[in-house]
RODO-2510 file (C-alpha; in nm, 4 decimals, decimal comma):
residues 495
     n   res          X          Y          Z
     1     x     0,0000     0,0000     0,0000
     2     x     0,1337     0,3399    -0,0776
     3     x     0,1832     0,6499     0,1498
     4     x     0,1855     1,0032     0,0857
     5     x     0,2707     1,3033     0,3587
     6     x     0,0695     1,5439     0,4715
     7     x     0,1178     1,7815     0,7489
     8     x    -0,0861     1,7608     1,0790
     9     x     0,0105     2,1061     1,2682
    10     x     0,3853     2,0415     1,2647
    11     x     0,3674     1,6907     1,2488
    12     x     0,4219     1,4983     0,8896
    13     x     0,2039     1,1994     0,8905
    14     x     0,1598     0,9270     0,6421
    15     x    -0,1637     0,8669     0,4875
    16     x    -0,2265     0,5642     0,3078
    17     x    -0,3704     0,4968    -0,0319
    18     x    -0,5335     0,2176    -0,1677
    19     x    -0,6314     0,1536    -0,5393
    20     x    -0,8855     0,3461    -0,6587
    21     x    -0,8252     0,6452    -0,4080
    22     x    -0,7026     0,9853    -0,5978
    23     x    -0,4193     1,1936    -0,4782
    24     x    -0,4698     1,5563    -0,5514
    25     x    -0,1594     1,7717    -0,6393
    26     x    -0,0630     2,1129    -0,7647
    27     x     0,1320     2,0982    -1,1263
    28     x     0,4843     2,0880    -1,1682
    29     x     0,5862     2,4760    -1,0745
    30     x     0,6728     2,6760    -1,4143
    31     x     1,0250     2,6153    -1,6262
    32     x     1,0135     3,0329    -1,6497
    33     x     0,8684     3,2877    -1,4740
    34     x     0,8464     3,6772    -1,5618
    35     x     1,0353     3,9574    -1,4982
    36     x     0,8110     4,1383    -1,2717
    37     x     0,8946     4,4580    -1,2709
    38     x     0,8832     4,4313    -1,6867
    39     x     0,5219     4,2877    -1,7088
    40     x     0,4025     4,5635    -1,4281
    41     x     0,5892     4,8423    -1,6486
    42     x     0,4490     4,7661    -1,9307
    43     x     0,0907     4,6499    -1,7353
    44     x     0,0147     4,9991    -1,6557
    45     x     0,1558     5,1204    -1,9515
    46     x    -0,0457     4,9216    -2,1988
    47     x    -0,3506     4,8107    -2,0245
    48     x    -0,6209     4,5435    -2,1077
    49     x    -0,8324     4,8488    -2,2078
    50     x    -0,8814     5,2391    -2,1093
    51     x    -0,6013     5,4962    -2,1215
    52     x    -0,2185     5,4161    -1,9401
    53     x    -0,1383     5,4959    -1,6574
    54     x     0,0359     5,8337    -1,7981
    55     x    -0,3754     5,9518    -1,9422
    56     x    -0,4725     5,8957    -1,5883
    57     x    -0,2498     6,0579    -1,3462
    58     x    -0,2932     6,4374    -1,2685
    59     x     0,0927     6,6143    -1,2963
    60     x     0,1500     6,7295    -0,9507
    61     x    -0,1749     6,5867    -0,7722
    62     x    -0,2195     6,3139    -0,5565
    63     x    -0,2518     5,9365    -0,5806
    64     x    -0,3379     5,6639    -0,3669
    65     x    -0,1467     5,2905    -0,4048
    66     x    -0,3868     5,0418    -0,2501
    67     x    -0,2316     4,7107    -0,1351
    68     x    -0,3398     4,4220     0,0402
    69     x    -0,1644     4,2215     0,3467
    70     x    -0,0200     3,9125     0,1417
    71     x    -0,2507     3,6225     0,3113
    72     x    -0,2507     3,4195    -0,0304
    73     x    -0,1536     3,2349    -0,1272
    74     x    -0,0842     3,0347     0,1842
    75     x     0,1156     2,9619     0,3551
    76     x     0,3184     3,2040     0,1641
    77     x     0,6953     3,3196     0,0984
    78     x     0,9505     3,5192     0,2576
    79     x     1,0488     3,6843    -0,0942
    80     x     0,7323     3,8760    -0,2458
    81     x     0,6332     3,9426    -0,6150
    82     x     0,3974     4,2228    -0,4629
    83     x     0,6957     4,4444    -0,2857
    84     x     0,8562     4,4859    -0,6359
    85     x     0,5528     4,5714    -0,7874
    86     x     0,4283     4,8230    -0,5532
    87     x     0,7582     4,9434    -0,5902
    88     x     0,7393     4,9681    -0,9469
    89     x     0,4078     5,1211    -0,9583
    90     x     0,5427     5,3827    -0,6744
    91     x     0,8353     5,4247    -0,9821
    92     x     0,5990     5,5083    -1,2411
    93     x     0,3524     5,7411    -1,0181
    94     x     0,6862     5,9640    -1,0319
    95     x     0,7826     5,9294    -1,4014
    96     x     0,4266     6,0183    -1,4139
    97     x     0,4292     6,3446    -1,2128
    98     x     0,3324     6,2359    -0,8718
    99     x     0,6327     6,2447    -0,6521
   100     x     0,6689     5,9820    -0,3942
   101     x     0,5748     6,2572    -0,1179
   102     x     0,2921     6,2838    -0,2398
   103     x     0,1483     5,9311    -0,2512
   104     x    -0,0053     5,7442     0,0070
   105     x     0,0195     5,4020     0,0345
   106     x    -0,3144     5,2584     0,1369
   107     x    -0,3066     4,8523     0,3250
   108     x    -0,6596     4,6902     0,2872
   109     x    -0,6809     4,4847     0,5651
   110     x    -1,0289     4,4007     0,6369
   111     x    -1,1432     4,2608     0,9958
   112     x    -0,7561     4,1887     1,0119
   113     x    -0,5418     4,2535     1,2667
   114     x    -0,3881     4,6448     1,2056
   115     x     0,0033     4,6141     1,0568
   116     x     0,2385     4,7676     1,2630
   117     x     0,5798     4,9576     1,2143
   118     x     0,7282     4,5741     1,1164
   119     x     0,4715     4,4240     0,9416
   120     x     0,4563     4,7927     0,7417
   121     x     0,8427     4,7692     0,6702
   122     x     0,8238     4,4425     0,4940
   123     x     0,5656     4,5579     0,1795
   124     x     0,9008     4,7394     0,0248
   125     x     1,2596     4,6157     0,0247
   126     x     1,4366     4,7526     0,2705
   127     x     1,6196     4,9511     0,0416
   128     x     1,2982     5,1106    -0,1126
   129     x     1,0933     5,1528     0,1675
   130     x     1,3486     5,4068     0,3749
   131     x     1,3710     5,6286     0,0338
   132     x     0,9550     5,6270     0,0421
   133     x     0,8743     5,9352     0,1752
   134     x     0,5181     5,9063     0,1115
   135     x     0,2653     5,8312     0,3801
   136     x     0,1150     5,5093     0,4743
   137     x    -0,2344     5,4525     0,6086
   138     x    -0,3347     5,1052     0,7251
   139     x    -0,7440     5,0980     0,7395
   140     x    -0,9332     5,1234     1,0202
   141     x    -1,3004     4,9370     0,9320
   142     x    -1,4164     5,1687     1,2754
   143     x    -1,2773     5,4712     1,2017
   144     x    -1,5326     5,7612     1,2228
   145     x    -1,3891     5,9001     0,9424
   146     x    -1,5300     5,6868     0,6939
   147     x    -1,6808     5,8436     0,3855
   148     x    -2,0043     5,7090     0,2251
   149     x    -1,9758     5,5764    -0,1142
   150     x    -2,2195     5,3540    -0,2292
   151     x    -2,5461     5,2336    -0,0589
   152     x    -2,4852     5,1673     0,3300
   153     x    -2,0595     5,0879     0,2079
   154     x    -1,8173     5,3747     0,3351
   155     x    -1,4782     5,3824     0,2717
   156     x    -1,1538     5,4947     0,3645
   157     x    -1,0776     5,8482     0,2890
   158     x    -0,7586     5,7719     0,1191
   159     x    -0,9195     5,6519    -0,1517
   160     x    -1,1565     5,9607    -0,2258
   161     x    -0,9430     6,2795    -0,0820
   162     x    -0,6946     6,1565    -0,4059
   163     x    -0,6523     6,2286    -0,7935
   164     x    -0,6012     5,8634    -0,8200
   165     x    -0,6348     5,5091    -0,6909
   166     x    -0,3930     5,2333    -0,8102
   167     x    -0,4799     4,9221    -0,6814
   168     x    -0,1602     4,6995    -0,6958
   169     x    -0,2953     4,3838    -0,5689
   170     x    -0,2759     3,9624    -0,6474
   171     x    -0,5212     3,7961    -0,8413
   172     x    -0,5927     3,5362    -0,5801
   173     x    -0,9586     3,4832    -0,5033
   174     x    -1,2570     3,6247    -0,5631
   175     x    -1,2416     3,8026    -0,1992
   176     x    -0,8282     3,8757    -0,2375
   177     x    -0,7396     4,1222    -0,4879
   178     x    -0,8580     4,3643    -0,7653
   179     x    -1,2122     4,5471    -0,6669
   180     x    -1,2373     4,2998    -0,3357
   181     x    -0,9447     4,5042    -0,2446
   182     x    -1,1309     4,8114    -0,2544
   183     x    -1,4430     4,6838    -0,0739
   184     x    -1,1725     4,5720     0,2157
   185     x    -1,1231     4,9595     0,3039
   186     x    -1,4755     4,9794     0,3724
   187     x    -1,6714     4,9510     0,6952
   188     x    -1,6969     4,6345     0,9212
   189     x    -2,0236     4,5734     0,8316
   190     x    -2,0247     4,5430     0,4884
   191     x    -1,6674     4,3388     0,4610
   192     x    -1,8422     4,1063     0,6961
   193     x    -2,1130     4,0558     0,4977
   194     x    -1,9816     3,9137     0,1703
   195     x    -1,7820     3,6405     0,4218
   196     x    -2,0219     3,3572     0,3227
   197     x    -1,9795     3,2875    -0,0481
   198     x    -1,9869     2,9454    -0,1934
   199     x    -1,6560     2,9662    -0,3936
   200     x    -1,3791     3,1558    -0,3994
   201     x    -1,2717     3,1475    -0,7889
   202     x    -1,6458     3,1440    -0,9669
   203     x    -1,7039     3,5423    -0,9886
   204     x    -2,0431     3,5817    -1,1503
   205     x    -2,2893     3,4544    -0,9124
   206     x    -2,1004     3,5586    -0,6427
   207     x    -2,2673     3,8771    -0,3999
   208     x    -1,9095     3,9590    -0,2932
   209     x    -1,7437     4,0165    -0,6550
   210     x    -2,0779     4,2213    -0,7532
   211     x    -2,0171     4,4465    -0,4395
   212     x    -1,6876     4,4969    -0,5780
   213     x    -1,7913     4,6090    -0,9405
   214     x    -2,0380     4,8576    -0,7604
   215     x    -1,7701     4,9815    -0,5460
   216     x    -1,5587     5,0394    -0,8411
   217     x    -1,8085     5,1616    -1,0690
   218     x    -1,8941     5,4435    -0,7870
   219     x    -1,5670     5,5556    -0,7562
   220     x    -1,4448     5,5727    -1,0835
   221     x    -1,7360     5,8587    -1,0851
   222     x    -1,5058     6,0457    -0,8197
   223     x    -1,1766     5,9715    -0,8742
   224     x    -0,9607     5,8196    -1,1740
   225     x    -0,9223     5,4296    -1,0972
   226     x    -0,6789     5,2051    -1,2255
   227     x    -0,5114     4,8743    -1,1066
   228     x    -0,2718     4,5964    -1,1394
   229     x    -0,2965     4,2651    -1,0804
   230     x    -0,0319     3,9580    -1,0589
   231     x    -0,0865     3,6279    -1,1092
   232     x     0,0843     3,4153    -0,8998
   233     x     0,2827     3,0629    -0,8962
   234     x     0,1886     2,8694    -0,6033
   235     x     0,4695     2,8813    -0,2912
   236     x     0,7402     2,6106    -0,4019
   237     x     0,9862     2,4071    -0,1307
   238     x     1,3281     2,5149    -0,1611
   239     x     1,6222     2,3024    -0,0668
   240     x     1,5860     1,8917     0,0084
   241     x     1,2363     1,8529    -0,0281
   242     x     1,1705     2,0933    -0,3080
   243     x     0,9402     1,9160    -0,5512
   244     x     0,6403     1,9025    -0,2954
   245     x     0,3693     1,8222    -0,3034
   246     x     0,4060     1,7809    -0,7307
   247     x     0,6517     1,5678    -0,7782
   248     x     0,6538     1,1860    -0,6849
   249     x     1,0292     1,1953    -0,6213
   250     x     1,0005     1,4238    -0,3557
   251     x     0,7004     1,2772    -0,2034
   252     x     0,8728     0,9550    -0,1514
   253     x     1,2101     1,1459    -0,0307
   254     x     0,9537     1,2878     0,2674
   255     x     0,8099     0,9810     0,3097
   256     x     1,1635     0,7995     0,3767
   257     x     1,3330     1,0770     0,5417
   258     x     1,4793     1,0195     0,9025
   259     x     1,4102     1,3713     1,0010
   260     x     1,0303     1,2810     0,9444
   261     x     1,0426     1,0303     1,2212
   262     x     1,2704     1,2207     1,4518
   263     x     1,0106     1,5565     1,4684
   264     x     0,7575     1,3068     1,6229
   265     x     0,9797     1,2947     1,9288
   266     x     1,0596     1,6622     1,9552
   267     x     0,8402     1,9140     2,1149
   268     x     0,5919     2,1158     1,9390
   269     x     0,7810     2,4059     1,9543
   270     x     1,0861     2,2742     1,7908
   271     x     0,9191     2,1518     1,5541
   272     x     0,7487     2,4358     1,4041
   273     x     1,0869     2,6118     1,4109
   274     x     1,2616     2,3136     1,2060
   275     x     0,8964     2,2858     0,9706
   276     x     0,9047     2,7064     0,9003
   277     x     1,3088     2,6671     0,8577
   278     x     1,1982     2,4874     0,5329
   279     x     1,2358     2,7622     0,2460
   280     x     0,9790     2,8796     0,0181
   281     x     1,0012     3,0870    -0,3212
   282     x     0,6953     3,2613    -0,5328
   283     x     0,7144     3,3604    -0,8665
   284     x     0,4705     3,5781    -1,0666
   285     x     0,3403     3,3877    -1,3900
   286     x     0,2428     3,7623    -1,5258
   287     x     0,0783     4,1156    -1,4529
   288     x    -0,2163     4,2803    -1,6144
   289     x    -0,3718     4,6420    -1,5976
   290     x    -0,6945     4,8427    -1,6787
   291     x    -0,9419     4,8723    -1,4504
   292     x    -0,8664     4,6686    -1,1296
   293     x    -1,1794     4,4430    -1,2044
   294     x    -1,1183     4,3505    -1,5415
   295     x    -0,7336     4,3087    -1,4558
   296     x    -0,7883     4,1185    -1,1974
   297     x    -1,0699     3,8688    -1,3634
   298     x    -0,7708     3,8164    -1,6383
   299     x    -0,4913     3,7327    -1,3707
   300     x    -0,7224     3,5137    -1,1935
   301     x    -0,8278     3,3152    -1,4696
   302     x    -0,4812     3,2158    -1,5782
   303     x    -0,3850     3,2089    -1,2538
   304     x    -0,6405     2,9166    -1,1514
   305     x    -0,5830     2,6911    -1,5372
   306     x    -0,1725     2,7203    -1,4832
   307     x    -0,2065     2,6321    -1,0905
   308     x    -0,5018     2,4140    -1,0824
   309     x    -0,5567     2,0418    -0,9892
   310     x    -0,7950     1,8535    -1,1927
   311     x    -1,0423     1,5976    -1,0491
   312     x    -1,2612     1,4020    -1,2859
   313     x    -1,5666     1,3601    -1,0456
   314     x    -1,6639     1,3896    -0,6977
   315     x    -1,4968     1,1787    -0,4193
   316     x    -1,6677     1,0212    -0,0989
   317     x    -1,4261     1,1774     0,1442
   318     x    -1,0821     1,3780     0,1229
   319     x    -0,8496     1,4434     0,3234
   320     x    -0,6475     1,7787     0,4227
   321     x    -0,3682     1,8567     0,6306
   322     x    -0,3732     2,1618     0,7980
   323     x    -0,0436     2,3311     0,8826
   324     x     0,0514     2,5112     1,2140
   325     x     0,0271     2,8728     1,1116
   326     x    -0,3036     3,0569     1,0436
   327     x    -0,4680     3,1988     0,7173
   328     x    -0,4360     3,5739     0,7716
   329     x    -0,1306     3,7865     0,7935
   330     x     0,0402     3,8234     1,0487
   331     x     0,0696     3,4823     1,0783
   332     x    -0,0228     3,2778     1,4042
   333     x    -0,0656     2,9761     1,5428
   334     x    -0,3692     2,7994     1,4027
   335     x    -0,6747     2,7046     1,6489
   336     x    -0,9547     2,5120     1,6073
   337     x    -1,1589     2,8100     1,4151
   338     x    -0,8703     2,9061     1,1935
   339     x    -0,8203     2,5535     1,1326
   340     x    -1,1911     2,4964     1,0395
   341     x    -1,1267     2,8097     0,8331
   342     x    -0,8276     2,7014     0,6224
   343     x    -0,9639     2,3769     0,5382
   344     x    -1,3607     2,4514     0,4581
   345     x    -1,3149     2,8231     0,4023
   346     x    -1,0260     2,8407     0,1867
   347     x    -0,9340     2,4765     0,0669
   348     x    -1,2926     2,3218    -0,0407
   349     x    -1,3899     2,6927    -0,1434
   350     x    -1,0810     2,7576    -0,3943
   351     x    -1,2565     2,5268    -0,6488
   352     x    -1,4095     2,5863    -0,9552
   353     x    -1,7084     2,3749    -1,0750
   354     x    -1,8735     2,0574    -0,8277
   355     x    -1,8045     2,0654    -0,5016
   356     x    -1,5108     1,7990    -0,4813
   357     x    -1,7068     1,5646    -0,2099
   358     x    -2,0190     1,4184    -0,3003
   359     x    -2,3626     1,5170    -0,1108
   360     x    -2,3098     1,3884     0,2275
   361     x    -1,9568     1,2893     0,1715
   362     x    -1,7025     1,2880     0,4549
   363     x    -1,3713     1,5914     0,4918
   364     x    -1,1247     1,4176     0,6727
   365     x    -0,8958     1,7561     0,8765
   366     x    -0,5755     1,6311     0,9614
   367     x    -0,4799     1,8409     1,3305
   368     x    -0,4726     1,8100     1,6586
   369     x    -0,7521     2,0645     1,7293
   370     x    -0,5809     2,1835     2,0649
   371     x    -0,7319     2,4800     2,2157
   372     x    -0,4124     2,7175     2,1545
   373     x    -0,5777     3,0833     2,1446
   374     x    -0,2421     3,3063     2,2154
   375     x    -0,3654     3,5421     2,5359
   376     x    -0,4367     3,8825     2,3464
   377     x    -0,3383     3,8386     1,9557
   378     x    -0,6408     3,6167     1,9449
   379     x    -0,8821     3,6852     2,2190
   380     x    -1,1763     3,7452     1,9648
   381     x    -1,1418     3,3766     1,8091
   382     x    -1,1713     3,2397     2,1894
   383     x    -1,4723     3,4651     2,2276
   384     x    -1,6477     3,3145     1,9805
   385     x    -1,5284     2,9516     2,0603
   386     x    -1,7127     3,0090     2,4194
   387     x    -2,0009     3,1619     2,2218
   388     x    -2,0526     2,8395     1,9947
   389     x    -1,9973     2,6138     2,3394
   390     x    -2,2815     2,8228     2,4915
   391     x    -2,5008     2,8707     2,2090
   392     x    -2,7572     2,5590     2,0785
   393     x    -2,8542     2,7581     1,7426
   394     x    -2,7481     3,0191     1,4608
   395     x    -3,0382     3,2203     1,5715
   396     x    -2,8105     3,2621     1,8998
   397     x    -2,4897     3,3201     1,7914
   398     x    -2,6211     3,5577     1,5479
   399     x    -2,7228     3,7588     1,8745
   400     x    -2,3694     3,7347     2,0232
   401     x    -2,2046     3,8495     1,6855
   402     x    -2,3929     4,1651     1,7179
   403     x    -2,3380     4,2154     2,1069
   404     x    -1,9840     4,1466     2,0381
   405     x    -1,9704     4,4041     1,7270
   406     x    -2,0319     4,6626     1,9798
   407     x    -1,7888     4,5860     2,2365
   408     x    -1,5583     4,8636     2,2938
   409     x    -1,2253     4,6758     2,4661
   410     x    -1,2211     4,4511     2,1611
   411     x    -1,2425     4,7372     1,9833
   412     x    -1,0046     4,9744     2,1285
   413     x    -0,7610     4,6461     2,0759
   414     x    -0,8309     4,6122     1,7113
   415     x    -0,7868     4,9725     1,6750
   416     x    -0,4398     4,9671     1,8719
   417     x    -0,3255     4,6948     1,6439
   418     x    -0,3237     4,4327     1,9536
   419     x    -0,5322     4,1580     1,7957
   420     x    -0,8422     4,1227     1,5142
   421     x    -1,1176     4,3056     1,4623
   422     x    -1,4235     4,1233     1,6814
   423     x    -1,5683     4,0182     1,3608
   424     x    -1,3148     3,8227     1,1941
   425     x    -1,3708     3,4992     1,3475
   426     x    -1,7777     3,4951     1,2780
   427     x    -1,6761     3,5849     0,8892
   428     x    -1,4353     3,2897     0,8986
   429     x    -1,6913     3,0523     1,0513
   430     x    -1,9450     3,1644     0,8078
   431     x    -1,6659     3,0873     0,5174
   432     x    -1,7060     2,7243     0,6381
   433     x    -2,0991     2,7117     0,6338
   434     x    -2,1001     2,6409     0,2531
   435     x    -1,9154     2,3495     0,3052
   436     x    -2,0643     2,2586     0,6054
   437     x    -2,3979     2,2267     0,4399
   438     x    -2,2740     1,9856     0,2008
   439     x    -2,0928     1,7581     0,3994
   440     x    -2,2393     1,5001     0,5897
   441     x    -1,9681     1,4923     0,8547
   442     x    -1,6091     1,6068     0,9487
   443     x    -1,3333     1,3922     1,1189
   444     x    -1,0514     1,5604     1,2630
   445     x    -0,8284     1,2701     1,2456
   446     x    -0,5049     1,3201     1,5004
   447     x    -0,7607     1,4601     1,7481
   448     x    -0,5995     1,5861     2,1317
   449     x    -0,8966     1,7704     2,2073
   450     x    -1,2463     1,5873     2,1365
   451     x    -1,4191     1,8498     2,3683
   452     x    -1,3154     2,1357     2,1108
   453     x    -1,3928     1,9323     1,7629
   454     x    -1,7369     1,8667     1,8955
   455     x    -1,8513     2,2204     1,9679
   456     x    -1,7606     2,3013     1,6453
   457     x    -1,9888     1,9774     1,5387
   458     x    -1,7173     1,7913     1,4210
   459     x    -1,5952     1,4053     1,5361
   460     x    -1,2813     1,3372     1,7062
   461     x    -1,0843     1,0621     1,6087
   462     x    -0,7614     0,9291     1,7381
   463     x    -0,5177     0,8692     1,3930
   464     x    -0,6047     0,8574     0,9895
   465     x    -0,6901     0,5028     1,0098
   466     x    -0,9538     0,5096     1,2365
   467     x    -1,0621     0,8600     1,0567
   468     x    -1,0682     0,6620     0,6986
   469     x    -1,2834     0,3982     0,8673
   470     x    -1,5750     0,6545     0,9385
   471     x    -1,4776     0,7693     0,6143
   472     x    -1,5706     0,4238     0,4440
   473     x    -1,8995     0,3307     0,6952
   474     x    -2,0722     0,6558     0,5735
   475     x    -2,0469     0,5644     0,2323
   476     x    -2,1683     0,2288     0,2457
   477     x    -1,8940     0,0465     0,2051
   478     x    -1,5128     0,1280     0,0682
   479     x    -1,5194     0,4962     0,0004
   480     x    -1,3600     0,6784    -0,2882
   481     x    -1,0874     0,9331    -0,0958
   482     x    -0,8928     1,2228    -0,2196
   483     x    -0,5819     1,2783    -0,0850
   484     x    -0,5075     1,6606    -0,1003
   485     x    -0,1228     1,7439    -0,0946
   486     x    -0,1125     2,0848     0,0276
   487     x     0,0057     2,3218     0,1806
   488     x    -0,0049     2,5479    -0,0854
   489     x    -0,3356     2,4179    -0,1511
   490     x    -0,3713     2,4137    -0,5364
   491     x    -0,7659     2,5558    -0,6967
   492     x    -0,9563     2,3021    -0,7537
   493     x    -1,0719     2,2408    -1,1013
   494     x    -1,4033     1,9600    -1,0383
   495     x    -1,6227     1,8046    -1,3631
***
């Protein structure tokens, strides 16, 4: 019987596959990628459609670079595409007639938690960001300050009090980049409310992606809008065990590697240190520009055929590992929401087509599910794990969301930067609800804390074996299972 590795927290564990099972992998990474700083050049200088960036930009006024926190794709890579393309588009902004002094550099981050003077440094090079003398504004979804735009949706007022908003973003999701970007300077409220979307990568029926055109569309009326918008390679392994998760040789080097036996005996601690030690590059596969929803529809589309993994039909069950580190930037340590999130809210909602399990089929999370909610960094995600423990319905926790929107010491935290806004962990359980209502059960396989998978309805189970069993008695007999290989967890292309 064959094995394949997948990570459990910082643990590698071996899952096994029997005939007739399918093992889901991200292609082979790209024999060339682009020179970035080219393809954004000439990006905003020839555009998908509309005038350059040069017909846009008023000589002497003021322009706004919007940027996102780079949370996809995940885990992620120490090197960036995105600083050398906001530096790029900070480069032509000048050649253009804007000086750098007067630019502001605008960081859409949601419900997340507020960059600070680090986490700020590390969109530029070094080099680049001690010559920008421009300011930077991180948003603040409370901030009084906000200016009304469309509907009930106010934004920040970098992006009106401007000549010009570039949006220099990665096509990623539906929710990550292009006019998503813009609709994550707006107020809590509405970024909270396009949370629950089925998928991630099908834009036309999706409530969140029309918000965005709307958005755009009403600003454009105010201001002159344009945008850029990478796509992306998935994060590749560097060093021994580079290859992963696409290629079989390196599968099989994981799979007989010492070291893989010798983290099980180390503590948890060392072993994240030794896992994250592992290094990761990401290269761009191109840049487009026009207006940031049209660029951003193109990026994304070759983005998700060059990275995608192809499954022929839906599977019984499947199985995903979930790493130790969190979804959102900065990174943490993952608990059992944030796990929930990465694997039903990101994994089985970066897909494209079917859902990949059948009606009633089986996800099989590979964690241990501890209760690990760091003291103040994530306060608002143990909040809401007390809430669902003493809650029996939605109706309920619906009723706690909006209490807790209103406290002002989770607030006054979010605003100081200390930890998330209050919101962010209902928007990433509501992520999961598509999913959830598809599914016919979830087995966190690897299980040290049954108390926490069953308040968030799931079943505890000791190891993968006894998980697979489950697996196979709720389909009746031997169950068709997926294996996904991930992290980076590849879009899934279904039918």
């Amino acid at each position: 019987m064959r094995r394949v590795p997948l990570l459990s927290g910082s643990r590698v564990v071996l899952v096994p596959v029997d005939e007739g099972d399918v093992v889901l992998r991200a292609p082979p990474a790209p024999e060339q990628s682009v020179d970035v700083a080219g393809a954004v050049r000439d990006a905003l200088r020839f555009p998908l459609s509309g005038p350059p960036l040069e017909g846009l930009v008023t000589r002497g006024g003021r322009a706004t670079v919007l940027v996102e926190p780079a949370a996809l794709p995940f885990p992620g890579a120490p090197q960036d595409a995105r600083q050398t393309a906001i530096a790029v588009a900070i480069e032509e902004l000048e050649r253009c007639g804007v000086p750098d002094e007067r630019q502001t550099i605008l960081v859409a981050g949601g419900l997340g938690r507020r960059f600070g003077r680090q986490d700020l440094e590390r969109l530029l090079s070094p080099p680049r960001a001690r010559a920008f003398r421009g300011q930077v504004v991180v948003h603040d979804a409370e901030d009084e300050r906000l200016l009304e735009l469309v509907g009930d949706t106010r934004v920040s007022p970098a992006l009106l009090e401007t000549d010009l908003v570039l949006a220099v973003t990665a096509a990623e999701s539906v929710l990550h980049g292009g006019p998503a970007a813009l609709v994550a300077t707006s107020d809590a409220a509405t970024i909270r409310g396009v949370a629950e979307i089925d998928s991630l990568l099908e834009a036309p029926s999706s409530p969140a992606w029309a918000l965005g055109l709307r958005v755009e569309a009403a600003l454009a009326e105010r201001v002159a809008v344009a945008g850029v918008s990478l796509a992306l390679d998935l994060p590749r392994l560097t060093g021994r065990y580079r290859g992963y998760p696409s290629s079989d040789e390196a599968v099989e080097r994981i799979v007989r590697s010492p070291l893989r036996a010798g983290l099980s005996f180390l503590p948890d601690f060392l072993r994240q240190e030794i896992v994250s030690r592992q290094g990761r590059r990401l290269a761009a596969l191109g840049a487009f520009g026009g207006r940031p929803s049209e660029a951003h529809a193109e990026a994304l589309l070759r983005g998700v055929a060059r990275r995608g993994a192809r499954l022929a039909e839906p599977v019984d069950a499947l199985v995903v590992g979930i790493p130790w580190n969190g979804p959102h930037v900065p990174r943490e340590p993952v608990n059992p929401l944030t796990a929930a999130a990465v694997a039903l809210g990101h994994a089985l909602r970066l897909r494209r087509g079917t859902f990949p399990i059948r009606p009633g089929g089986t996800l099989v999370l590979l964690h241990p599910f501890t209760r690990t909610f760091a003291a103040v960094t994530q306060a608002p995600y143990a909040a809401m794990f007390n809430a669902l423990r003493a809650t029996e319905s939605a109706g309920e926790l619906d009723v706690v969301e909006r209490v807790t929107s209103r406290d002002e010491r989770a607030l006054d935290e979010y605003r100081a930067g200390k930890t998330c806004h209050p919101l962010l962990p209902y928007a990433d359980w509501a992520g999961c609800r598509p999913a959830l209502s598809r599914l016919g059960q979830v087995v966190v396989a690897g299980c040290r804390d049954a108390a926490a998978a069953r308040t968030l309805g799931f079943v505890p189970s000791h190891g993968i074996g006894s998980a697979l069993e489950m697996a196979h008695g709720v389909a009746g007999g031997r169950a068709r299972v997926g294996i996904l290989l991930a992290p980076p967890y590849p879009p899934l292309l279904v039918g």
